[in-house]
N, C-alpha and C positions, 0 to 999 in steps of 0.2 A: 395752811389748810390741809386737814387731816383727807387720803384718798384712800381707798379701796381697790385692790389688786388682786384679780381673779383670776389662777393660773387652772387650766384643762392638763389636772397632774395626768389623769391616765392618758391622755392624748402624747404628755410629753415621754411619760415610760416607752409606752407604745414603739414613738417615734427612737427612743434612745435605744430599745432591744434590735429595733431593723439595721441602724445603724452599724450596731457595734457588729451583728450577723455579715451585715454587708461590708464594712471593714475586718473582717473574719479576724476579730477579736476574740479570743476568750476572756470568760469573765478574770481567770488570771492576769492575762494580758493587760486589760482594761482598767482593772484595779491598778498596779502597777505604773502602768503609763497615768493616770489621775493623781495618785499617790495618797491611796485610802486601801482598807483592806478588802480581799476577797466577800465576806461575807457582808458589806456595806453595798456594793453591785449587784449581793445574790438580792439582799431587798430591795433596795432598788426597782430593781425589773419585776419586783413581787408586789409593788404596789407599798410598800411598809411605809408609813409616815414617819418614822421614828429618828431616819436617817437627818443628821442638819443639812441644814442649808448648805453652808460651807462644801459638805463632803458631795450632795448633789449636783454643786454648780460646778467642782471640779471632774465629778466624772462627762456633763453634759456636755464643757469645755473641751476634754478632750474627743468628744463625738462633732464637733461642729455644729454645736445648738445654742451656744452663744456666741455672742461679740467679743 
């Protein structure tokens, strides 16, 4: 049975920019430690849909917003 999955993206950018501030990340840093590039992070926090999945789950992962 096909489901429906409704993610609150700006909630979760939101939550990913405090984060990484509050692990005093830079967005170099953050990239890095995820292992995606600089400019994948700068959209990211900019809201950019364009980014995969993949690349979001790894930097999310390393913020502690998944399992």
């Amino acid at each position: 049975m096909e489901q429906n999955i409704c993610l609150n993206w700006p909630a979760l950018i939101t939550e990913a920019k405090l984060r990484r501030k509050k692990q005093k990340f830079s967005v170099v840093q953050l990239a890095t430690l995820a292992g995606v590039n600089r400019a994948t992070v700068t959209k990211l926090e900019k809201g950019d849909t364009s980014i995969t999945l993949e690349s979001a789950i790894k930097i999310f992962k390393q913020l502690g917003l998944t399992c």
